[in-house]
C-alpha positions as CSV (number, residue, x, y, z in Angstrom):
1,X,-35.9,39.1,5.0
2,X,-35.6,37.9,1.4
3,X,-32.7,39.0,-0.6
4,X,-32.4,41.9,-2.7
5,X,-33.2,40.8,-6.7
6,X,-30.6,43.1,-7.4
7,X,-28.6,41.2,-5.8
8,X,-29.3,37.9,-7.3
9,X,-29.8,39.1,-11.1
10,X,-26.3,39.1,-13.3
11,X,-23.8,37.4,-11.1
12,X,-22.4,34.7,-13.7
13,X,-19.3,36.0,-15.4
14,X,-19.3,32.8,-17.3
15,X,-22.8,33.5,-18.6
16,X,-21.3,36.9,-19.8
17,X,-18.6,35.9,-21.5
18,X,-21.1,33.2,-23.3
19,X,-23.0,35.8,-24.5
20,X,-20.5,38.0,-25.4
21,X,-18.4,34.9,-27.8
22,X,-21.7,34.4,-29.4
23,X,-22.4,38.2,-30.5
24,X,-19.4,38.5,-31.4
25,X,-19.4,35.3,-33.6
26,X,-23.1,36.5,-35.3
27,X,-21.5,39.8,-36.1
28,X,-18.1,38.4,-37.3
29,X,-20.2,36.7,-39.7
30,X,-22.7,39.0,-40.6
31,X,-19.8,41.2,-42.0
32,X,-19.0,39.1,-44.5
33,X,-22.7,39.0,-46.0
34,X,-22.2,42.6,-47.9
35,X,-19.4,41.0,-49.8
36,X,-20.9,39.9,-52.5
37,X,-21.0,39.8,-56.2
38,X,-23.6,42.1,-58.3
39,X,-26.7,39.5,-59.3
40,X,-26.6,38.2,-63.1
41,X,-24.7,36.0,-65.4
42,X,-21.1,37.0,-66.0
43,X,-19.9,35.1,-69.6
44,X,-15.8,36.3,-69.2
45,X,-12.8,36.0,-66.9
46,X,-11.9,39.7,-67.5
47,X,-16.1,40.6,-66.4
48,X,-15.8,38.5,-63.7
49,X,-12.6,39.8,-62.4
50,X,-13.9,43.2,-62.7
51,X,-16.8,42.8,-60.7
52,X,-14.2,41.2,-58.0
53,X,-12.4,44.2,-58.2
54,X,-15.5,46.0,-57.5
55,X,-16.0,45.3,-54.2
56,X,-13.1,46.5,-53.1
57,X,-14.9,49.1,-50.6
58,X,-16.6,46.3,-49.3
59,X,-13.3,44.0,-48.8
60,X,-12.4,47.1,-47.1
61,X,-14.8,47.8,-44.5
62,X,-15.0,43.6,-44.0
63,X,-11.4,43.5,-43.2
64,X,-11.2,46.8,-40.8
65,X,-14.4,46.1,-38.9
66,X,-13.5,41.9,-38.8
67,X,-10.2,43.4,-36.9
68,X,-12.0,46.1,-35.3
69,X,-14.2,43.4,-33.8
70,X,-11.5,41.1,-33.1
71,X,-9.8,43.8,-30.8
72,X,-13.2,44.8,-28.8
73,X,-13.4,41.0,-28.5
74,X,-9.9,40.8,-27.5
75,X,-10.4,43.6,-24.7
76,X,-13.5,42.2,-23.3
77,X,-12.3,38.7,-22.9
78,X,-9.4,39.9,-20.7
79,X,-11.4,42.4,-18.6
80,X,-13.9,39.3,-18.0
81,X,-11.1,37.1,-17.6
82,X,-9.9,39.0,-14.6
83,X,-13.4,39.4,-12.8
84,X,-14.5,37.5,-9.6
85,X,-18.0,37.7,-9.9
86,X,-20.2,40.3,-11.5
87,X,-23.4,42.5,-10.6
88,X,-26.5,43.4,-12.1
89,X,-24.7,46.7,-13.5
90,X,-21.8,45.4,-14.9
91,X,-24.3,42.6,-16.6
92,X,-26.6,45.8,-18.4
93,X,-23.3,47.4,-18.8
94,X,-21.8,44.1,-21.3
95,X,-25.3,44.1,-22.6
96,X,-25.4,47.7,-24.3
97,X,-21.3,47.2,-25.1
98,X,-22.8,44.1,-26.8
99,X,-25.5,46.3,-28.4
100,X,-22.7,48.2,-30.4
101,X,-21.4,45.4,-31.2
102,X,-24.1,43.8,-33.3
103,X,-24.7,47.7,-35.0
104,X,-21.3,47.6,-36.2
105,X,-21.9,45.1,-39.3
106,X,-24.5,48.2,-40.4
107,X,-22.1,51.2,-39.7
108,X,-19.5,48.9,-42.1
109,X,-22.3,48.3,-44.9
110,X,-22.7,52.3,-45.0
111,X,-18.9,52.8,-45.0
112,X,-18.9,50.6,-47.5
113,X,-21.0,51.8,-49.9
114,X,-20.3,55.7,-49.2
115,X,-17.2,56.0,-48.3
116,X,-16.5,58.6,-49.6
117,X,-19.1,60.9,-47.6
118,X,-17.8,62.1,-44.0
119,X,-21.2,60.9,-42.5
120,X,-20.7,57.1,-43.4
121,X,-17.4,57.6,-41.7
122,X,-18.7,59.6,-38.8
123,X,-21.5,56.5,-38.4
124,X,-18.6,54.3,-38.2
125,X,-16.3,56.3,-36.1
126,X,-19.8,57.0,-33.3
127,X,-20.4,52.7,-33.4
128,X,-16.5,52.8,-32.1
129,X,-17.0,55.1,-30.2
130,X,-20.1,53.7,-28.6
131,X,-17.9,50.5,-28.3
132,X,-15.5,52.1,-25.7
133,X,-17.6,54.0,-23.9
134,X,-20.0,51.1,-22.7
135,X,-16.4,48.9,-22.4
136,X,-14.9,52.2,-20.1
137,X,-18.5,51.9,-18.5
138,X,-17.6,48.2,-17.8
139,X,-14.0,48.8,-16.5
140,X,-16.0,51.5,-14.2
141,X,-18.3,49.3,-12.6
142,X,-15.7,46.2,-11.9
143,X,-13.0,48.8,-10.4
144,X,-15.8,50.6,-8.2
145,X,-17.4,47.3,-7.0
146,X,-14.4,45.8,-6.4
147,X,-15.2,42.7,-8.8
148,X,-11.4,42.2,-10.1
149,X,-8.3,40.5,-7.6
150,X,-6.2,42.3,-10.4
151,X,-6.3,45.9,-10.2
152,X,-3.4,46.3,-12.7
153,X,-4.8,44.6,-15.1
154,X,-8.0,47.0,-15.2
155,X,-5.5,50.2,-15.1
156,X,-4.1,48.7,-18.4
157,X,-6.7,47.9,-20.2
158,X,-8.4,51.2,-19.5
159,X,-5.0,53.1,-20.7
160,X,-5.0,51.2,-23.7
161,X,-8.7,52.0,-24.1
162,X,-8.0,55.8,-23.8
163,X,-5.1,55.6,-26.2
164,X,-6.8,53.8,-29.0
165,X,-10.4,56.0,-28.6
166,X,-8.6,58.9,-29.1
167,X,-6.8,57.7,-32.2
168,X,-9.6,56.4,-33.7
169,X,-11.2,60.0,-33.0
170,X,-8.1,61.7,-34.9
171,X,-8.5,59.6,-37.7
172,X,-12.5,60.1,-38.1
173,X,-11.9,63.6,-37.8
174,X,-9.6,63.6,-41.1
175,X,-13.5,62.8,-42.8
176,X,-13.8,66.3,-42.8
177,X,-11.4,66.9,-45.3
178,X,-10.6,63.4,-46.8
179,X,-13.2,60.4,-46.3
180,X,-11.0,57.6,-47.6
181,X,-8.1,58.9,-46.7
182,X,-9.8,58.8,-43.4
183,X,-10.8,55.4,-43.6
184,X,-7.0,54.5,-44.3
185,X,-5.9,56.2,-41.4
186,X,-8.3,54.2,-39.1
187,X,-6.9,51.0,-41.1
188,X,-3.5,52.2,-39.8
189,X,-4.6,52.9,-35.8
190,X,-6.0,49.5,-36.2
191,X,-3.0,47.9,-37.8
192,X,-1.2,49.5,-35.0
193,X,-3.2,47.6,-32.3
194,X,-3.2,44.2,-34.2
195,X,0.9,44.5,-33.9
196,X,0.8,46.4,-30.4
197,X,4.6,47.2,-30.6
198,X,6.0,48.4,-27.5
199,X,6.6,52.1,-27.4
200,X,8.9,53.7,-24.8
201,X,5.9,56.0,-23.2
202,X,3.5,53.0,-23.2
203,X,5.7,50.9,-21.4
């Protein structure tokens, strides 16, 4: 009897995390594209320097979601890094997670230019949000099928996935009262993360 295609289909980790670089890199990169200066001749220093200073909502929401992206990028190469083999599942799994990564340079754009309305944050806050649940989805699937020779490692990217979805949830939920000051906090949680200090009840 033949084998299962089920069976067959998704089992390259390698493949995944080739895929994963290479979204990653094309959304990395489409970030940037919003940044840019109002079309028309400028004739002055001073014009020019205030059409840089402009875009500061757009230097903004390039810098948070370039680290946001970093992080997600950061998680998903270690959980890859400790699999043995993957299944058709986890692949579909990766593949939506990568899906929400390649909406996130739109959720930025709308931050960017309305950030002060609590839906633009509430867009951005649902694309992170969407990012760890398909990543939880992920950690799911390798811990059930047994895909990882490091269970640990799973049990501490997961914590540190909990920890950061719910203060990224705090911080969106400040829209309601303050959109950019909402948009600062979540600049804060994700400073936080890019230092990763090492707090007593985390260690």
């Amino acid at each position: 009897m033949s084998t299962p295609y089920n069976e067959l289909s998704g089992r390259s980790v390698e493949r995944l995390q080739t895929l994963a670089d290479g979204v990653f890199a094309v959304a990395m990169t489409l970030l940037v594209l919003d940044v840019r200066l109002p079309a028309g001749e400028v004739d002055s220093s001073s014009a020019l320097w205030h059409q840089v200073t402009s875009l500061g909502p757009q230097f903004a929401a390039y810098l948070l979601s370039f680290t946001m992206l970093g992080t997600f990028w950061l998680a998903e190469h270690t959980m890859l890094g400790k699999v043995q083999t993957a299944d058709r599942m986890l692949s579909w799994a990766c593949l939506i997670y990568l899906f929400f990564v390649s909406t996130l340079p739109f959720a930025a754009s709308t931050l960017a230019e309305h950030i002060h309305l609590a839906l633009a944050v509430g867009i951005y806050w649902a694309n992170l949000l969407g990012l760890g649940l398909t990543l939880g989805w992920q950690i799911w699937r390798i811990e059930r099928a047994n895909l990882v020779d490091d269970p640990d490692a799973m049990t501490l990217v997961r914590r540190r996935l909990v920890f950061a979805q719910i203060l990224y949830a705090l911080a969106a939920l400040g829209s309601l009262i303050n959109p950019p000051a909402s948009v600062a906090a979540l600049a804060v949680v994700q400073l936080f993360f890019i230092v990763s200090p090492r707090l007593p009840f985390r260690a």
